[in-house]
N, C-alpha and C positions, 0 to 999 in steps of 0.2 A: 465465290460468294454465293451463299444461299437461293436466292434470287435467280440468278443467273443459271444456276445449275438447276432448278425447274422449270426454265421456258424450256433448256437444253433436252431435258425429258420429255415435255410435253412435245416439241419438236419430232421426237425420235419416237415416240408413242404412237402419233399422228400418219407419219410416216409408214408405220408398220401397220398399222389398223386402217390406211386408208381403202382397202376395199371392202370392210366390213360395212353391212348397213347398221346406221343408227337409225333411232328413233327419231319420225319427226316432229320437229318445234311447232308447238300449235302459236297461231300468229296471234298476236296482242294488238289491240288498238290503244294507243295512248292519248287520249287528250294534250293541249299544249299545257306546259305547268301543271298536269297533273302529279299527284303525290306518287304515282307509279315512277312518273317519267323525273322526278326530283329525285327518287331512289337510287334510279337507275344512275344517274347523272353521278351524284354522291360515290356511288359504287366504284364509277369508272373512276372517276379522279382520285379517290383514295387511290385505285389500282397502281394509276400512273405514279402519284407522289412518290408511296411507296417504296415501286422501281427506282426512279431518280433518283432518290436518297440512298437507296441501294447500290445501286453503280457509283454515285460516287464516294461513297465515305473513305473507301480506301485513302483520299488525296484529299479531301476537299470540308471544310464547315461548312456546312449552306444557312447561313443567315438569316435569308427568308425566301418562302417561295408560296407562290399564285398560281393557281389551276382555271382554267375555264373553257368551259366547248363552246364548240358551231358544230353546225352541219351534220345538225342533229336527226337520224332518222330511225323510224323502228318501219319496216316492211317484211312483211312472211314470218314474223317468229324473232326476225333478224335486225339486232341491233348496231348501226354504227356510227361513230363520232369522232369529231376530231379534238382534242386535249390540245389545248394552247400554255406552257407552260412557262413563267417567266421566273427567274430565281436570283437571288446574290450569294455569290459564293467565294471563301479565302480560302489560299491550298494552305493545308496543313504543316506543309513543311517551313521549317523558319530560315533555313535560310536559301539558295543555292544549290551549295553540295549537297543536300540532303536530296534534291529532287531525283528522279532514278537518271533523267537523261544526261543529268552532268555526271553523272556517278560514271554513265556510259560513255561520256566524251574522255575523261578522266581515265580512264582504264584505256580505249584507246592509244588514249597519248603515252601513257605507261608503258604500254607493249613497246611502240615506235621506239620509246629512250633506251629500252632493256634492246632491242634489236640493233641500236643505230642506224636506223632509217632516216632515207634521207626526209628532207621537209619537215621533221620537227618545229621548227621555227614557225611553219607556214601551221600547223597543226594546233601549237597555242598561239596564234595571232585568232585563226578560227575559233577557240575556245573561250579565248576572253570575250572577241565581239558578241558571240552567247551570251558568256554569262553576264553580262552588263546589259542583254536585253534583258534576263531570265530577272535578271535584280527587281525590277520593276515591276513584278509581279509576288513577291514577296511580302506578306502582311496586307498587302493590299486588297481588297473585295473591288468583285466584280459581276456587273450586271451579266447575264443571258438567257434570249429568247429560243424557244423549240415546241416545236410540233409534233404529235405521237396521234394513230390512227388504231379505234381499239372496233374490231368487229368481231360482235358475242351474240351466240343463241338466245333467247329466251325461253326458257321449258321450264313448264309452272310456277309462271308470273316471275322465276328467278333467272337472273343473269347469270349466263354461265362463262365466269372469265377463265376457271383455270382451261378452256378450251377455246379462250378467245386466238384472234390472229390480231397479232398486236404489231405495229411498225411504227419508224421514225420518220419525220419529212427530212432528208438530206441535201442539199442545195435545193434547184430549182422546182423538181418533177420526180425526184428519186423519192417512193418509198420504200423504205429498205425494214430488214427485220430490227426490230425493236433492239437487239441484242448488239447490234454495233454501237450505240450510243454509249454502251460500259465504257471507260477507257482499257486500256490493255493493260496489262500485268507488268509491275515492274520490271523484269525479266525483259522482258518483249521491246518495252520502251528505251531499255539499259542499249538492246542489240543495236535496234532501229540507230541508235545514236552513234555508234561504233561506224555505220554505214554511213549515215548520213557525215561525217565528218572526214573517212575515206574522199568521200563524193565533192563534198568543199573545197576539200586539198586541190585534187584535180582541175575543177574548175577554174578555180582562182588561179593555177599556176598558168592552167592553156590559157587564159585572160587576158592575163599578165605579157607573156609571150606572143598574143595576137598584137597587144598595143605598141610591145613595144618595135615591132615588125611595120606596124601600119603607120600612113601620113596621116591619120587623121588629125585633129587636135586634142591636146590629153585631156581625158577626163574633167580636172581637178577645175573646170572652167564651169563645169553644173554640178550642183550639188542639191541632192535630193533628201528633204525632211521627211522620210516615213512618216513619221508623229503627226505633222501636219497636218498629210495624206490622209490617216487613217482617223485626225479628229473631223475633218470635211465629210470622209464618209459613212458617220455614228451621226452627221450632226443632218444631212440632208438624206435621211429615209427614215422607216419606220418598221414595227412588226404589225400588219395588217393579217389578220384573220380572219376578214369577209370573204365571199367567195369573189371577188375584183380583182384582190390581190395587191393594187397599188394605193398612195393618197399622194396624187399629187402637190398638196396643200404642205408637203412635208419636203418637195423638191425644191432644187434653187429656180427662183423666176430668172435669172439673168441667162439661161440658158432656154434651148429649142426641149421639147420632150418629147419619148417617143413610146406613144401609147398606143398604134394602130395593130392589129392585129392583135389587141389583148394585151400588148404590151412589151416593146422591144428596148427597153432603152436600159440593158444593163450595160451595154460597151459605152455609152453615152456616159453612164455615170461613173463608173470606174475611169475611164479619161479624164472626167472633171478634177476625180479625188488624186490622181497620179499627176494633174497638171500644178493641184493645192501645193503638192509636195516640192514643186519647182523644176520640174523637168520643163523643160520650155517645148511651145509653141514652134510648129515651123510651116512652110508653104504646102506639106504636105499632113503632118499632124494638125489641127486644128479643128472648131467647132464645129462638126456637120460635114466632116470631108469622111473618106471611107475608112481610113484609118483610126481616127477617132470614134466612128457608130455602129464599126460593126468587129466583132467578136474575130473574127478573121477564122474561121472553124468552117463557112459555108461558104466563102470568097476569098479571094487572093488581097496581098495587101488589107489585110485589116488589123486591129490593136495588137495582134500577138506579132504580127509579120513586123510592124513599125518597130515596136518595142524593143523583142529579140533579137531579129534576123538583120532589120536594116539600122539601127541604130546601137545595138548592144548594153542600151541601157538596165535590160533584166535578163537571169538569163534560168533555165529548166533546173530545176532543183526537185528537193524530194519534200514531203507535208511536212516531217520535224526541220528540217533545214527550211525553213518558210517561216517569215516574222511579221508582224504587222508592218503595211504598206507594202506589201506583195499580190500577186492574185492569183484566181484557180479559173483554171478553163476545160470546162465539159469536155469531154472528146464525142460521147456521142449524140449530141444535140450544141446547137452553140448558142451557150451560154459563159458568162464572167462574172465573176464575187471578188468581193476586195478583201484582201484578209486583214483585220482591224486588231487579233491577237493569237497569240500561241506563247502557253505559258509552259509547255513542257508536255502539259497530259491533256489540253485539249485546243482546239483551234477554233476559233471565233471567227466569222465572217457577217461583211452586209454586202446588202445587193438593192438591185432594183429590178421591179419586174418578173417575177414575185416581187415584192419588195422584203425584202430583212432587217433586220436591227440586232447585230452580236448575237447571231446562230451557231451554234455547234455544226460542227464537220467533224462528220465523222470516219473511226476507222473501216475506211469500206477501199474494195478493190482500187489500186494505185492506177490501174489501165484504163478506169474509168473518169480519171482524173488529171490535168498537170498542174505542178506549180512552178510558180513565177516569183522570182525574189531580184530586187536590184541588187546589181554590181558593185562590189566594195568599193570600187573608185569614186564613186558617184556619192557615197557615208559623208 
């Protein structure tokens, strides 16, 4: 896409000219609300929309969409700002099959019947569970929030974007380059799905074969609403774009919060919306115990350890294999987001602390990331 293939240039331009001297930016003073500084403003959001529009049209109508900054600064010449973007958008495609990733699951399964491989069976049990989420994303418009960070010279009262350094906010602290927020190429999405569906088999089958080896009691005695889950946690946060980062006014009062040190209480909230869905309570899960508050990334026993390890209610999977009422946990900082949708071409999450409201996640390295989806048995 056009677009795309000029940041790619500009990228590669920069790259090779970065020891050349340029010329410097003589520094601008702007008034607040001055007609400079509303210029300037104008410039940048057109930039972003733009882009947006650009990255997605391949998949998606966008409906409507809203630009606005913070964090607004002009120092030395040097302008930068944060772009808050909110939009609606329906994927293009009408129905399912059309989308790439079933095209990818579909082929898959194809190979397997032409090979007679074993697990067939287990291979479309995994495809339909797909696509009956995938259904529900169909015709349907859907809100999301995102944040893009555009830093540009100024030389002769002009903003110079084609040389700006442009990024997206990615979960909590990650700003990454602007250019992972494109979705990937059908192609790419088609493969991704071929693995991720390999990776399903597997799991579900070692699952399967843990339980039925184990005394514990089956499954089929919790049962876990995703939907629920993931309408508790759209319904108790927000997308803040001051520099606080949270509104508590937006959390559930029936719960403790935990705002100290800037603000910790994503494993707090992600417990809530995972308890919404009906996973029960127990002497060691519960409200303010360490398994429920803390991310379990910088302590032993905490939400991932409960979760996974000691209860097997969720278990490690891959971003396309991840559905609403799953979650993502930082690896190199700890942090947790609830994932609220993945409709094939992009992955929606909230959190708290930052706080988010149906953020994009995007395609960005997998090592810096895991996900977490519950256990068939538990559907």
């Amino acid at each position: 896409m056009r677009f795309k293939k000029v940041l790619s240039a500009i990228v590669v331009v920069l790259s090779l000219t970065s020891s050349v001297a340029f010329a410097q930016p003589e520094t601008v003073t702007v008034s607040q609300d001055s007609p400079e500084q509303q210029q300037y403003q104008a410039a940048v959001k057109s930039y972003v929309e733009n882009f947006v529009k650009d990255a997605y049209a391949p998949y998606y109508v966008i409906n409507s969409i809203q630009l606005s900054t913070s964090d607004f600064t002009i120092d030395q010449g040097k302008l930068t700002t944060k772009v808050n973007v909110s939009l609606n958008k329906t994927l293009k495609a009408k129905s399912v099959n059309e989308l790439p990733y079933v095209k990818g699951l579909n082929s898959k399964l194809n190979s397997l019947k032409l090979s007679r491989a074993a697990y067939v069976n287990d291979a479309e049990q995994v495809i339909n569970d797909k696509i009956q989420d995938l259904e529900q994303y169909i015709g349907t418009s859907t809100d999301q929030n995102d944040s893009f960070r555009v830093t540009a010279d100024i030389i002769d009262n002009q903003l110079d974007l084609n040389n700006a350094k442009f990024e997206f906010l990615n979960g909590l602290v990650e700003w990454i380059p602007a250019t992972y927020f494109i979705p990937e190429s059908e192609t790419a999405i088609a493969k991704n799905a071929e693995a991720d569906l390999a990776n399903d088999i597997t799991v579900n089958r070692n699952y399967a074969v843990k339980q039925e080896a184990s005394a514990i009691q089956p499954l089929a005695t919790v049962k876990y609403d995703r939907l629920a889950a993931r309408d508790y946690a759209n319904k108790y946060t927000s997308e803040v774009t001051s520099s606080l980062g949270y509104d508590t006014s937006k959390w559930n009062p029936n719960y403790a919060w935990h705002t100290e040190s800037g603000g910790v209480d994503c494993a707090n909230y992600v417990s809530q919306a995972i308890y919404a869905g009906g996973i029960p309570k127990d002497s060691t899960w519960k409200p303010e115990s360490t398994a429920w508050v803390n991310t379990g990334r910088n302590i032993s026993n905490g939400l991932k350890q409960y979760m996974v390890d000691t209860k097997g209610y969720f278990y490690k999977t891959t971003k396309g294999g991840t559905s609403a009422g799953g979650f993502i946990s930082a690896v190199n900082y700890s942090h947790v987001m609830f994932i609220v949708a993945n409709d094939g071409v992009t992955m929606l999450f909230s959190a708290h602390t930052n706080d988010r409201l149906k953020a994009s996640f995007a395609n960005f390295s997998s090592s810096s990331y895991e996900f977490y989806y519950v256990n068939s048995s538990y559907l």
